[in-house]
Structure formats: structure tokens, C-alpha cells
N, C-alpha and C positions, 0 to 999 in steps of 0.2 A: 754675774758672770765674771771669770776671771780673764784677766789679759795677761798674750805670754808674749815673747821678743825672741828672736834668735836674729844674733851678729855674726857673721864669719866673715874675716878680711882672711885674705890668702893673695903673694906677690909669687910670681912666675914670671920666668926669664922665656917671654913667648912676646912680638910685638901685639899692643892692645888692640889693632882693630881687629887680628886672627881669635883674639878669644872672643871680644864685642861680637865677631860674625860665630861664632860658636853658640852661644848664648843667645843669643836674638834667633838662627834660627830654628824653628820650632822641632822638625825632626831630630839634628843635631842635639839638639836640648834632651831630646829623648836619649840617646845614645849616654852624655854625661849624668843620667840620672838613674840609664838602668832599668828605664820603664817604658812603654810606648807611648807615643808621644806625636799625634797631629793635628795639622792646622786643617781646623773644622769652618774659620770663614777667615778672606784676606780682608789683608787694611784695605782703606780705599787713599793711601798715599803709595809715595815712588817703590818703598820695601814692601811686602807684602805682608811681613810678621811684624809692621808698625803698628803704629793707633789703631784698634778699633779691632786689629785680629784676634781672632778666637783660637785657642789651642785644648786638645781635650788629651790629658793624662792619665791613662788607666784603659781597664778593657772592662766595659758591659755597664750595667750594674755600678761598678767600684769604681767607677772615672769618674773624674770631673772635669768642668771648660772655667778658661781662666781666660782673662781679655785682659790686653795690653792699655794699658790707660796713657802712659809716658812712654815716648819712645825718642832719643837723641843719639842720632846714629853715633858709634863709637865711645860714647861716655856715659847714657843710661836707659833702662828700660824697668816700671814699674808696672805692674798689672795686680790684678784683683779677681777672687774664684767669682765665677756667674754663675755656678749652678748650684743645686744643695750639695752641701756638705754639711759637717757635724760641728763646723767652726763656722763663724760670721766675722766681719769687718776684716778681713784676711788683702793685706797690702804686702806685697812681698818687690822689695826693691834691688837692683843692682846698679852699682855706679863702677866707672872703669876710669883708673888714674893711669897717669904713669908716673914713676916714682923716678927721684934725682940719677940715681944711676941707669937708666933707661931703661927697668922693668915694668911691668903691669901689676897693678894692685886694683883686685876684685874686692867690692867691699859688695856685702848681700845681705841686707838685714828682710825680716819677716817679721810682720804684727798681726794677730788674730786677739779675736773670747773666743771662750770654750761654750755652745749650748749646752752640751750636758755638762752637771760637772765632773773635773776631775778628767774627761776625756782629753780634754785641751793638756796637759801635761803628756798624757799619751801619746798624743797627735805630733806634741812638738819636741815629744826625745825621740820617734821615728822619723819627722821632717826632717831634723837637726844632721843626726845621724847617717840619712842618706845623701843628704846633700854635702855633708866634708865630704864624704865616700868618695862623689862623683866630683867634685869638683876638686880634688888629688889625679884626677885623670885629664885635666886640662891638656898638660904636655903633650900627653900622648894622643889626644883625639882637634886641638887645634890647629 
């Protein structure tokens, strides 16, 4: 099986916890990605789209749920797909700096294999693809 990687750092003059709280929560998450987007079980900490929450993106059929595995309020949050999908070992991270001149720098990398193959290329010039999309819209939706 092959393994694929997608990097996007992106730095936006928005203070970090407003986009941390962008990103962390799960309907919002929806809105910068363009797809529907919700929290199908809470964390059992103080934020409710911490550790252990479930979020399902997509409608029917064509969704899938993703669980928060990392969650550090303001600086990072990693989760992993729980349900089938056509890709396996899928860790998708975000970390929140702020950089010397007092902006936010989003760094989001993704690591999956492809089950079938060849889909996994598929999978990750669409992944890739939507998420610069959506995350060009930080400004406007933080």
C-alpha cells in the first residue's frame, strides 16, 4: 500500500485562539471545509470536541466519523478516521504557533495508505485541494 502526506502551513493576521476555536469546533470545522460537519459524540473533558469526540463529515452513505485523539486547547488537535473509509492509518494533525510578529501560523499536515490502489493519490489531490480552499477562508469565518 502506498503512503501519501499532505503539508499546508498558512499564517493569518487573526489572534490564534479565534482560529484554535475555529478548528476545534466541529460545526465550524464544517463551514471552513464546505461540507457538513457534526459532533456525533462529546469528549468526556471540559471542551466537548476534545479527546475522545466523534465528528461525522459527509451525508449518508459518503460520510465518515473521525475521533480526536490529541487535543491542546489553543496549540493542537490530532484525530484519526473511526469508520470505513478507502484509506487506513489516516492521522491528520493541526498545530497553532504564533509567529514573531504576532500572527497565527497553522501548520496541518495529513498521513494516510491507500487500500486500493492508486485511489489514495485520488483521495489526497481532493483532500489537499479542499482543504487550501477552506482554509483561505480563515479570515473571514474566525
Amino acid at each position: 500500500m502506498a503512503q501519501y502526506h499532505i503539508e499546508i502551513t498558512e499564517t493569518f493576521d487573526v489572534p490564534r485562539q479565534r482560529v484554535f476555536d475555529l478548528f476545534a469546533d466541529h460545526h465550524r470545522f464544517g463551514k471552513l471545509l464546505g461540507a457538513p460537519v457534526k459532533r456525533i459524540r462529546d469528549s468526556d473533558q471540559a471542551d466537548p470536541n476534545g479527546v475522545g469526540s466523534v465528528r461525522r463529515i459527509g451525508i449518508g452513505p459518503i460520510g465518515l466519523e473521525e475521533t480526536v485523539l490529541h487535543f491542546e486547547p489553543g496549540s493542537l488537535i490530532e484525530y484519526t478516521i473511526t469508520s470505513r473509509s478507502p484509506i487506513r492509518h489516516h492521522v491528520g494533525r493541526i498545530r497553532f504557533d504564533d509567529t514573531p510578529d504576532g500572527q497565527t501560523r497553522v501548520h496541518y499536515t495529513i498521513r494516510f495508505e491507500d487500500i486500493v490502489p492508486l485511489t489514495g493519490k485520488l483521495v489526497s489531490s481532493a483532500l489537499e485541494q479542499g482543504l487550501r480552499r477552506g482554509i483561505r477562508r480563515v479570515p473571514e469565518l474566525a
